[in-house]
Steps between C-alpha positions, in 0.01 A plus 500: 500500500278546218351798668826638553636460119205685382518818741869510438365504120257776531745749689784444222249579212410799744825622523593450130190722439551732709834574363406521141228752603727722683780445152272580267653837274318645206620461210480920457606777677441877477790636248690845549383767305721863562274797442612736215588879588157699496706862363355467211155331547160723517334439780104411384155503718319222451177568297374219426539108539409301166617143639830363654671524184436903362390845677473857480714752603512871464816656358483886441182518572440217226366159551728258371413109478798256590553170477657282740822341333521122559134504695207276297161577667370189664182369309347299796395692862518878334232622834804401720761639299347819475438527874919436536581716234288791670623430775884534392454835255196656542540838667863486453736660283761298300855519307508412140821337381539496164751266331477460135125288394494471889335701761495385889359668800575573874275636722619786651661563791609182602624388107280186523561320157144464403542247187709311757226469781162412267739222391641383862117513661358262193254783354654461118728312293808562388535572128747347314362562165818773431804502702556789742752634732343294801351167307726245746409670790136542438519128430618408827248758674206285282647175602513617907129585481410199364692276772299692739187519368452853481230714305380305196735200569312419843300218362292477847354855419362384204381216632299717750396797250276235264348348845452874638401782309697837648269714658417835341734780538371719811475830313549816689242763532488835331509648844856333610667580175731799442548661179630898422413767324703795394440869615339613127432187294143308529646127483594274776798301476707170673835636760692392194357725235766725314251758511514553872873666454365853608222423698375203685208555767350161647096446553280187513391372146150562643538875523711488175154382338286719657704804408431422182917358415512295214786199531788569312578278158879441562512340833135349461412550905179303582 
């Protein structure tokens, strides 16, 4: 009887846990945020990534710095964040929005909301040192990366990164890397370059070197 008292025992407290498991909500979900109309917004190359929270664009032929509205660079696990941030803009083009003190960015073509997503995959804060047009739902996009441990909020990654150093960065050799030239100048340049408008021809940075091409000071190539 005893015996049987204490099985019946276990399987209720299985059951009861089972069901709280399966009940469990987060607290935070993923608001709605409409995309503005893009008639009026340039659309930018990407030049250059400083961190999550500014980069460099070329408008008119003119690099142009811009700061992410409502996006505080993370100050812990800035290797990782730069490998998601390259990963989201580099290469790409971008719209600016401009509202007024504000400036957000979509990447272009698909009008992903850039501030949004750096926020939403953990890799920066939200700032609510001055109110802006999207401070309640930048907030909530904080608060759902932190319920799910993403980017800097995971506190098992940095757990592991002070037991295990990352491993060096595999660099690639001169020999796999692309850069271009133009038909008359003697610099070589990144795909993004402004200077490439008339003239873009492709060759190894090897052969750039040998040719005697100098890299070119706006878009710093390797």
């Amino acid at each position: 009887m005893k015996n049987k008292n204490i099985f019946l025992l276990f399987v209720t407290l299985t059951v009861l846990s089972l069901c709280t498991a399966s009940s469990y909500k987060f607290n935070s979900e993923l608001p709605v945020i409409e995309n503005p109309a893009f008639s009026d917004a340039p659309l930018c190359p990407v030049v250059r990534i400083i961190d999550c929270g500014t980069i460099i664009v070329d408008i008119n032929n003119q690099e142009v710095k811009i700061e992410l509205t409502g996006v505080k660079p993370a100050e812990k696990y800035n290797k990782e964040t730069a490998v998601f941030i390259e990963n989201l803009l580099k290469g790409e083009s971008v719209y600016v929005v401009n509202e007024p003190n504000q400036k957000y960015v979509y990447r272009a073509p698909e009008s992903f909301f850039v501030n949004a997503e750096i926020l939403r995959q953990g890799y920066g804060r939200a700032d609510e040192t001055t109110p802006f047009k999207y401070l309640a739902e930048f907030k909530q996009l904080q608060e759902f990366a932190k319920e799910r441990n993403k980017g800097i909020w995971n506190t098992a990654d940095i757990s592991q990164s002070v037991r295990t150093p990352p491993a060096a960065p595999v660099l690639p050799k001169e020999n796999d890397i692309t850069v271009y030239v133009t038909k008359t100048g003697k610099k070589y340049h990144l795909a993004t370059c402004s200077y490439l408008s008339k003239s873009s021809i492709p060759i190894k940075l090897k052969d750039a070197k040998a040719r005697g091409y100098s890299p070119c000071s706006k878009c710093n190539p390797p």
